[in-house]
N, CA, C and O of each residue as an XYZ file, in Angstrom:
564
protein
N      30.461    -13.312    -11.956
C      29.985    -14.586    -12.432
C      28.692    -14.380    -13.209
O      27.817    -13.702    -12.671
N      28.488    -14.871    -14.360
C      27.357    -14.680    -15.642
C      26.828    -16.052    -15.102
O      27.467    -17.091    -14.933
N      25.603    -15.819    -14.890
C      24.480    -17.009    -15.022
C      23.320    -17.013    -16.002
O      22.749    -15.976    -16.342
N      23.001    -18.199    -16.433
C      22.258    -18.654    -17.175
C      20.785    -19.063    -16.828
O      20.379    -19.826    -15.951
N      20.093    -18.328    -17.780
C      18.177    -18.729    -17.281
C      17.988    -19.454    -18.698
O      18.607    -19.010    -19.665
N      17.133    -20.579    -18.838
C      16.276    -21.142    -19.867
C      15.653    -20.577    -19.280
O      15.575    -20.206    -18.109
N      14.765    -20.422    -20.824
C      12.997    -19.990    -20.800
C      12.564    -21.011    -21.523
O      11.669    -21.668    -20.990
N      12.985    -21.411    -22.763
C      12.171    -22.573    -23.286
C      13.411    -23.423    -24.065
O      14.593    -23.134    -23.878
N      12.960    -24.544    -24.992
C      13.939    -25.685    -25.356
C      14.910    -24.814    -25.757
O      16.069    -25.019    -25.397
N      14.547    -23.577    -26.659
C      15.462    -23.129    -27.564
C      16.749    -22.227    -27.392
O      17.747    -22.275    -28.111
N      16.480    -21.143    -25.980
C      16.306    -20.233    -25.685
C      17.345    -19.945    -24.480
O      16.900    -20.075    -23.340
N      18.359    -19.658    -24.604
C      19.243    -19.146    -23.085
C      18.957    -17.407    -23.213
O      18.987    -16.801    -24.284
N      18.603    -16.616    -21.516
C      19.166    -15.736    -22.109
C      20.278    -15.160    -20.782
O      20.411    -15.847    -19.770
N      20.874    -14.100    -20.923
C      22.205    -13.803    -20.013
C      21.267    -13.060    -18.545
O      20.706    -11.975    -18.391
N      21.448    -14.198    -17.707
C      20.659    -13.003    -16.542
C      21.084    -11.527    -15.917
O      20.476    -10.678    -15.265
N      22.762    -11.672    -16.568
C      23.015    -10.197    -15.998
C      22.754     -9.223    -17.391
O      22.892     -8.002    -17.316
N      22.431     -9.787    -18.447
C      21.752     -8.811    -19.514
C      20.505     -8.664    -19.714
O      19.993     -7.913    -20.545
N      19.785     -9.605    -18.719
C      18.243     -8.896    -18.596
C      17.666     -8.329    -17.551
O      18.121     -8.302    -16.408
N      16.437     -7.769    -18.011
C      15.737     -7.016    -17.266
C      14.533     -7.835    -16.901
O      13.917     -8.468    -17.759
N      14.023     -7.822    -14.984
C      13.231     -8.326    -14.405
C      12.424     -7.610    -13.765
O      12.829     -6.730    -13.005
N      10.961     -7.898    -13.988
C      10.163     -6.969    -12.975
C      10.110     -8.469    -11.449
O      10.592     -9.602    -11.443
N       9.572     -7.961    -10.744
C       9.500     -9.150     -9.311
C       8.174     -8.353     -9.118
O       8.432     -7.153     -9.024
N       6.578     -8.671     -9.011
C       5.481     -8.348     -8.513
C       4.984     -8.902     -7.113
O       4.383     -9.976     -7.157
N       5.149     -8.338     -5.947
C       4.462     -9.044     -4.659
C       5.678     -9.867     -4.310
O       6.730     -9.950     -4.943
N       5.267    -10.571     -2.969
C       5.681    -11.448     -2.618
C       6.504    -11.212     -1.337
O       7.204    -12.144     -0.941
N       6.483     -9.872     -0.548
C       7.000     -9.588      0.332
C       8.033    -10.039      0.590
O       8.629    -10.178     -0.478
N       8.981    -10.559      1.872
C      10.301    -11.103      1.867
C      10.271    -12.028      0.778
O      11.235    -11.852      0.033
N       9.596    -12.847      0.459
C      10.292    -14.035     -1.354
C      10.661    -12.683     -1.975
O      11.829    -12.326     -2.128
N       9.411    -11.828     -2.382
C       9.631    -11.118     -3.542
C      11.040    -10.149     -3.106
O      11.472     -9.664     -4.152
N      11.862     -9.728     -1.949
C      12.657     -8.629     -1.836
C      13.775     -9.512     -2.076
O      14.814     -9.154     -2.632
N      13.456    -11.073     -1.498
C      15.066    -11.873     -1.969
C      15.372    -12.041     -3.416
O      16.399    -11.764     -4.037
N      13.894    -12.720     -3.934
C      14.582    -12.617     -5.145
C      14.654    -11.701     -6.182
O      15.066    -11.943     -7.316
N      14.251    -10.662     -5.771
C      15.125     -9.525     -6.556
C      16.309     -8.817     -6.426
O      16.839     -8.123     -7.294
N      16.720     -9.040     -5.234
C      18.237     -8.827     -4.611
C      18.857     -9.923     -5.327
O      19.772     -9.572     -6.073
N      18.556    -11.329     -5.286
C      19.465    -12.102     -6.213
C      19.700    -11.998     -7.017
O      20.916    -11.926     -7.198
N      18.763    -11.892     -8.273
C      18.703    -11.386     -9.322
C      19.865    -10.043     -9.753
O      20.872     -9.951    -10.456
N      19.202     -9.292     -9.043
C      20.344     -7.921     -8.950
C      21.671     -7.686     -8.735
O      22.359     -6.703     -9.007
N      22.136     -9.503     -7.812
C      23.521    -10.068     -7.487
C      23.829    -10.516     -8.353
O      25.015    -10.319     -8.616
N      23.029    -11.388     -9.356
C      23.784    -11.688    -10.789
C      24.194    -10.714    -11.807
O      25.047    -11.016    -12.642
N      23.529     -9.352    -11.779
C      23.845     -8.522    -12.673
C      23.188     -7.640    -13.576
O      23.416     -6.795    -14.442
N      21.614     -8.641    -12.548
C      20.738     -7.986    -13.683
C      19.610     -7.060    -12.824
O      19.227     -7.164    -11.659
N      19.208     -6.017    -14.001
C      17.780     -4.930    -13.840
C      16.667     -5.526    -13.218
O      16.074     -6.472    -13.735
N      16.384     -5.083    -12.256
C      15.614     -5.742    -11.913
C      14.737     -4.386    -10.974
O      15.401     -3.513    -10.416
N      13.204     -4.392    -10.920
C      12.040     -3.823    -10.375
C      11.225     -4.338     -9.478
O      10.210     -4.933     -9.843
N      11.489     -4.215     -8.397
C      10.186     -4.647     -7.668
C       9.099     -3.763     -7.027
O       9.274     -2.773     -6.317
N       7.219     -4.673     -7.668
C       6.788     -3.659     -7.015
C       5.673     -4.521     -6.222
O       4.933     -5.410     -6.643
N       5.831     -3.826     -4.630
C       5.079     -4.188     -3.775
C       4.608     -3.600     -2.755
O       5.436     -2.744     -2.446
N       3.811     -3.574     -2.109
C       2.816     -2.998     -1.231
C       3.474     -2.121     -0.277
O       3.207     -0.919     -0.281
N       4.730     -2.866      0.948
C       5.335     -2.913      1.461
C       6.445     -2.559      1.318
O       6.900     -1.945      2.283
N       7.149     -2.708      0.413
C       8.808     -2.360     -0.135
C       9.000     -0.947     -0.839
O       8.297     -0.644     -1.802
N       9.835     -0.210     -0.403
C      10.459      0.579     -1.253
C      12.008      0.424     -1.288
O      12.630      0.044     -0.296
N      12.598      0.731     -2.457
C      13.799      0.726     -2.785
C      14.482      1.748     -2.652
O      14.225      2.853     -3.129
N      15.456      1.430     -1.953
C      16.681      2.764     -1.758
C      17.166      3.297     -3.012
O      17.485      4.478     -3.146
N      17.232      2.289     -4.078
C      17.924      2.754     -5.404
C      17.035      3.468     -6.361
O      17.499      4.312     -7.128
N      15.728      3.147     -6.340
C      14.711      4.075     -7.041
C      14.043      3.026     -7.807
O      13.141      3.244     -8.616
N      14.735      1.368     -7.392
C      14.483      0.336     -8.679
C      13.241     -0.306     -7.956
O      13.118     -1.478     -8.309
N      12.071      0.181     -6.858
C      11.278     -0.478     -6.132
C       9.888      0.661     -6.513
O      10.031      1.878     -6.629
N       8.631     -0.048     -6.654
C       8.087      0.797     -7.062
C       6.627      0.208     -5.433
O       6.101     -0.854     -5.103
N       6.573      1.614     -4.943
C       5.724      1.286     -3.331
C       4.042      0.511     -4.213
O       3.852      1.329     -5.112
N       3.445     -0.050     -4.272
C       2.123     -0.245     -4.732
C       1.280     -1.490     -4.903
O       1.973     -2.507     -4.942
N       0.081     -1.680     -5.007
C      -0.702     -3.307     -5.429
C       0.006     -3.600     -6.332
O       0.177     -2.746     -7.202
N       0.469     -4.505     -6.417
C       1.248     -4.956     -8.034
C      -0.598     -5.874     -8.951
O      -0.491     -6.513     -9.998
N      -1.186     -5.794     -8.652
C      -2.746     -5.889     -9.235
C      -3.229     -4.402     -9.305
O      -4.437     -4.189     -9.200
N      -2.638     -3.697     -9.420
C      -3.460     -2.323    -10.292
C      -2.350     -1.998    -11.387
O      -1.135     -2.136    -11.527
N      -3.622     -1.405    -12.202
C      -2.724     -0.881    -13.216
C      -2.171      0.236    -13.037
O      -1.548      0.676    -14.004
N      -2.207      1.133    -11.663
C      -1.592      2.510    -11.671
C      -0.125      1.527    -11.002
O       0.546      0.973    -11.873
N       0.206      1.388     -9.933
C       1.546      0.365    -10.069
C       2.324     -0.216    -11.249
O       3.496      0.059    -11.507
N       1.300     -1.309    -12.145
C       2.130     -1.445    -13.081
C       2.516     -0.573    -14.384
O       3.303     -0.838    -15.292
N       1.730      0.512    -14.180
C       2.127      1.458    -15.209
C       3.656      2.219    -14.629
O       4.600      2.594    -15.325
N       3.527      2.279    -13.302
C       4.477      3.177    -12.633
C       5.947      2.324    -13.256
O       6.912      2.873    -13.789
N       5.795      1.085    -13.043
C       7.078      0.482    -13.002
C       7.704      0.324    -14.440
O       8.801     -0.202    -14.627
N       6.902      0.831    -15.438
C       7.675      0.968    -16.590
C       7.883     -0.636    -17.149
O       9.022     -1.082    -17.286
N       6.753     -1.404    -17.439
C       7.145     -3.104    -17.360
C       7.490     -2.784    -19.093
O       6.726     -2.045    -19.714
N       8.568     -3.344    -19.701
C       8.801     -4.007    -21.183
C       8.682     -4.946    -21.488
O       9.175     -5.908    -20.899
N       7.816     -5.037    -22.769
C       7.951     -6.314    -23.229
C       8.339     -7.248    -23.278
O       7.727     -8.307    -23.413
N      10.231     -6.944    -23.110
C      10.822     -8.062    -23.415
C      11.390     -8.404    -22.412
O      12.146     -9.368    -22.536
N      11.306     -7.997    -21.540
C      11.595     -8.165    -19.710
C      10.531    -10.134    -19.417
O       9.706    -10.778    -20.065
N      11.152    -10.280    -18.307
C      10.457    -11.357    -17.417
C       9.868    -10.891    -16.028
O      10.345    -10.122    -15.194
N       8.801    -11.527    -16.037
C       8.122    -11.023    -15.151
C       8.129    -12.256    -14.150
O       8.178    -13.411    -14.574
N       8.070    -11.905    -12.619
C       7.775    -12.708    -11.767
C       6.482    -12.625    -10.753
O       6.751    -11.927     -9.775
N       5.689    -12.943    -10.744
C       4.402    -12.726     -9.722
C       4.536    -13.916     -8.881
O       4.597    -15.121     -9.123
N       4.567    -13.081     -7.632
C       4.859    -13.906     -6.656
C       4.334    -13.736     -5.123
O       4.984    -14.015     -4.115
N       3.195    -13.287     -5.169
C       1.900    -13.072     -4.091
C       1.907    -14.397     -3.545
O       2.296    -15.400     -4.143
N       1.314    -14.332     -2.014
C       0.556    -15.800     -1.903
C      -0.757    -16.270     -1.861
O      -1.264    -16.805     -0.874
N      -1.521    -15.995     -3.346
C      -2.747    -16.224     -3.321
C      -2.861    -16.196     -4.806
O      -2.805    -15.225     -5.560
N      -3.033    -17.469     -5.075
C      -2.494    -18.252     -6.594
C      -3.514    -17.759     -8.179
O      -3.332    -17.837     -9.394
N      -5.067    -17.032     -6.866
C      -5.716    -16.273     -7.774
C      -5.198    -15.769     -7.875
O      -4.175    -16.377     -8.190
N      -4.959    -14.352     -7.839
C      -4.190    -13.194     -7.663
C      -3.208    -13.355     -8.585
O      -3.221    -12.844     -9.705
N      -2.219    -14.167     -8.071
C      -1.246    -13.945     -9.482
C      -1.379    -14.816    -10.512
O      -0.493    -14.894    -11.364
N      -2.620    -15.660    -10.569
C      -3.000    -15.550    -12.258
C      -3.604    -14.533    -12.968
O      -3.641    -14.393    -14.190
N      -4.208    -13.639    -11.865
C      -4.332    -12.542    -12.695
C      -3.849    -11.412    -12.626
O      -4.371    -10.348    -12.957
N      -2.910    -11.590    -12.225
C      -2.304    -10.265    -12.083
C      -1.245    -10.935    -13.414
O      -0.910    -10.124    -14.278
N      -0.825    -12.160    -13.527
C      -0.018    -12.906    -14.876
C      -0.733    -12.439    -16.242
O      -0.175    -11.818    -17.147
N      -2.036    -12.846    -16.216
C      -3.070    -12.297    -17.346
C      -2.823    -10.642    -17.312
O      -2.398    -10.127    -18.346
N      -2.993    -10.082    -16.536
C      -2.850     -8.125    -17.210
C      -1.323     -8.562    -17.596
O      -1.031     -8.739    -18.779
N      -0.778     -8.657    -17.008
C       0.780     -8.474    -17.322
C       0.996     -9.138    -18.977
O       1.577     -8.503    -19.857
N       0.541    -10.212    -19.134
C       0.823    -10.320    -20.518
C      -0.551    -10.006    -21.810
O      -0.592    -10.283    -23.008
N      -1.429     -9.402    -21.003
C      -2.274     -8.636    -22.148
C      -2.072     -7.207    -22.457
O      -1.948     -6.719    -23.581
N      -2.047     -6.400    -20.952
C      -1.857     -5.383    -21.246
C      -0.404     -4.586    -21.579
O      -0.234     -3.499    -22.130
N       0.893     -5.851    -20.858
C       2.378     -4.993    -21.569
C       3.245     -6.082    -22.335
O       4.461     -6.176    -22.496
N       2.003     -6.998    -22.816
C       2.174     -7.599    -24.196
C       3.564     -8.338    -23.547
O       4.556     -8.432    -24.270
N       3.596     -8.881    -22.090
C       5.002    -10.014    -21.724
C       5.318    -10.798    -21.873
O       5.072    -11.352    -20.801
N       6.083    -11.950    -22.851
C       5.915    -13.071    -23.251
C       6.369    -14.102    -21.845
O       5.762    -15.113    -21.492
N       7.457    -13.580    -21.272
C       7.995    -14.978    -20.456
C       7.198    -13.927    -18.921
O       7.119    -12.723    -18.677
N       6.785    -15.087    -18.268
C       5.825    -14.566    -17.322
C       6.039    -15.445    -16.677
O       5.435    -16.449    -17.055
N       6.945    -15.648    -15.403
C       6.932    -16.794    -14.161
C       5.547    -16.510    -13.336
O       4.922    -15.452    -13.404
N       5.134    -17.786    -12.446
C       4.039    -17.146    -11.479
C       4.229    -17.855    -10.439
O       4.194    -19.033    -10.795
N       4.438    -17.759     -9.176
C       4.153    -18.622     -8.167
C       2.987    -19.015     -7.906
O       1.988    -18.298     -7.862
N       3.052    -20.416     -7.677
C       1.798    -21.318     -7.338
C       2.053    -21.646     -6.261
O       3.114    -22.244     -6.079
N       0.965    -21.310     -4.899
C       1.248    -21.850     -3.893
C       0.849    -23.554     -3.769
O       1.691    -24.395     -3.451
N      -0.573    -23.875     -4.078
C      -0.731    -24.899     -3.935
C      -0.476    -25.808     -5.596
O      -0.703    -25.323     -6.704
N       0.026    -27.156     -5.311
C       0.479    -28.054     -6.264
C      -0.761    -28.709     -7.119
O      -0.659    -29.501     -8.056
N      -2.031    -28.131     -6.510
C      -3.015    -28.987     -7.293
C      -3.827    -27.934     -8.538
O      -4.780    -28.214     -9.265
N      -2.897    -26.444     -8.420
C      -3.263    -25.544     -9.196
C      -2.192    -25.147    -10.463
O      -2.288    -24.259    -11.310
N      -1.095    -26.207    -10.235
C      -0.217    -26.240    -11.575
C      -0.703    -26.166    -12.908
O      -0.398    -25.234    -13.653
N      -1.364    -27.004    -13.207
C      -1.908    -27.366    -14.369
C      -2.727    -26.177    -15.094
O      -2.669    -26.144    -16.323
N      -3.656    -24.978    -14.262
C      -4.276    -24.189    -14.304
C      -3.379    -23.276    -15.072
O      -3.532    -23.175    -16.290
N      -2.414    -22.577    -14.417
C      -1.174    -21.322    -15.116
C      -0.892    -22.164    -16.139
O      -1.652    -21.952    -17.084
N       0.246    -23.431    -16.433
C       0.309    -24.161    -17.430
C      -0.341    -23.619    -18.791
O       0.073    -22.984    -19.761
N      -1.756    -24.269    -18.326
C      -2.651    -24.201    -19.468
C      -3.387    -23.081    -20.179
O      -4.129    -23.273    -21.143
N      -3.129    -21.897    -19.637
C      -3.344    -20.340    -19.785
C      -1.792    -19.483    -20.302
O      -1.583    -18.274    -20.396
N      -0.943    -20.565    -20.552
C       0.572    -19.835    -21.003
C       1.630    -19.579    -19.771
O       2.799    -19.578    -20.157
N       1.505    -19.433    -18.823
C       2.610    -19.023    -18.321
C       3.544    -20.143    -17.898
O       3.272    -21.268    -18.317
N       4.909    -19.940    -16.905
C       5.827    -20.590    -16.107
C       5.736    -20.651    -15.252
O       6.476    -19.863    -14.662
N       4.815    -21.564    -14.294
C       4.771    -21.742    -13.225
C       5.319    -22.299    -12.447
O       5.875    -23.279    -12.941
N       5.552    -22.155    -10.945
C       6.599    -22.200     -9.855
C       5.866    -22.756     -8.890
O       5.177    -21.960     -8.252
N       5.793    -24.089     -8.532
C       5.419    -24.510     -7.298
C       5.923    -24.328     -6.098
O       6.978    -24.951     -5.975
N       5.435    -23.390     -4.609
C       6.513    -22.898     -3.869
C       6.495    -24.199     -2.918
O       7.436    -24.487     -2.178
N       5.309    -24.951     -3.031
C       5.124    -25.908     -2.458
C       5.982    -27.294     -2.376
O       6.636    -27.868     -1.505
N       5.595    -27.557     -3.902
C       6.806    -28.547     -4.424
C       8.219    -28.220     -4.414
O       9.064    -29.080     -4.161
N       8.550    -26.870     -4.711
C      10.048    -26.727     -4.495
C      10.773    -27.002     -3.065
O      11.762    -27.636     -2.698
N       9.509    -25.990     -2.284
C      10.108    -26.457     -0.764
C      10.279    -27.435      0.195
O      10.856    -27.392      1.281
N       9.486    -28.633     -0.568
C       9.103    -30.398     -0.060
C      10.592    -31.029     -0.730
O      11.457    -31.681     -0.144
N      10.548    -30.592     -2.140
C      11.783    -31.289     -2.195
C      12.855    -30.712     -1.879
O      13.658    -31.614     -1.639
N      13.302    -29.799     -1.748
C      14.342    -29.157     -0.743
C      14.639    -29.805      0.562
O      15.727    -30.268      0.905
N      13.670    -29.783      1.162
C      13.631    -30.216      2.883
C      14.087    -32.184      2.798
O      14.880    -32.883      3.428
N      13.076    -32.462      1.661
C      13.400    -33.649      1.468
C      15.000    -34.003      1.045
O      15.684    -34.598      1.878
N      15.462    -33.708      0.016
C      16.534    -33.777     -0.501
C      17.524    -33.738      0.883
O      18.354    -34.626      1.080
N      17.362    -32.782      1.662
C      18.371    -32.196      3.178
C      18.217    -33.447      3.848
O      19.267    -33.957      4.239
N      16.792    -34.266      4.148
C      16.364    -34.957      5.109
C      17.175    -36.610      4.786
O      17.464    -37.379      5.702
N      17.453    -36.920      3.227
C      18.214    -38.270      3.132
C      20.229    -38.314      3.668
O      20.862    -39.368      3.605
């Protein structure tokens, strides 16, 4: 089964024809790169905690640059930062798209009153907060 990601109005691209890095995020970050990897697609994760049996996990801070050099990030890849500490992965979002030049850059936001912040600095931000209120909610009617 081929699934479909928007990135912007214009823009589909094939998730089992791209390539994903996943930065942090301990169990979030190992699921959703296993999902990802269930649709079809390349996918890297690198985190503190995790190593990969397949060679596609890179052990390290995903906030240093010796990690993200390790993991080989491309340009034209999507990146996910997904720590829980909303500093952190704005800046760990900022190296990622200064120093390997990443255009589509997801970030998890833990708290909902720091949306506007990633927003307004370029990236795609992910409220884990808001997603998971309306989830529970949605279950609860």
């Amino acid at each position: 089964m081929m699934t479909r990601e928007r990135f912007d109005e214009g823009t589909a691209v094939d998730a089992a024809e791209h390539e994903y890095y996943v930065l942090g995020g301990g169990h979030l970050g190992a699921a959703l790169a296993r999902r990802l990897r269930d649709a079809g697609s390349t996918v890297r994760l690198v985190d503190e905690r995790r190593d990969g049996d397949d060679g596609s996990a890179v052990r390290g801070d995903p906030g240093t640059l010796a990690a993200l050099d390790a993991a080989d990030i491309h340009p034209d890849a999507t990146v996910v930062v997904a720590t829980r500490d909303d500093g952190r992965n704005l800046r760990i979002a900022q190296l990622v798209r200064t120093r390997f030049d990443v255009d589509r850059v997801r970030v998890l936001v833990n708290s909902p009153d720091r949306y506007d912040v990633f927003v307004d600095v370029g990236h795609e931000p992910v409220c884990a907060t808001t997603a998971l209120s309306d989830a529970l909610a949605d279950r609860s009617e």
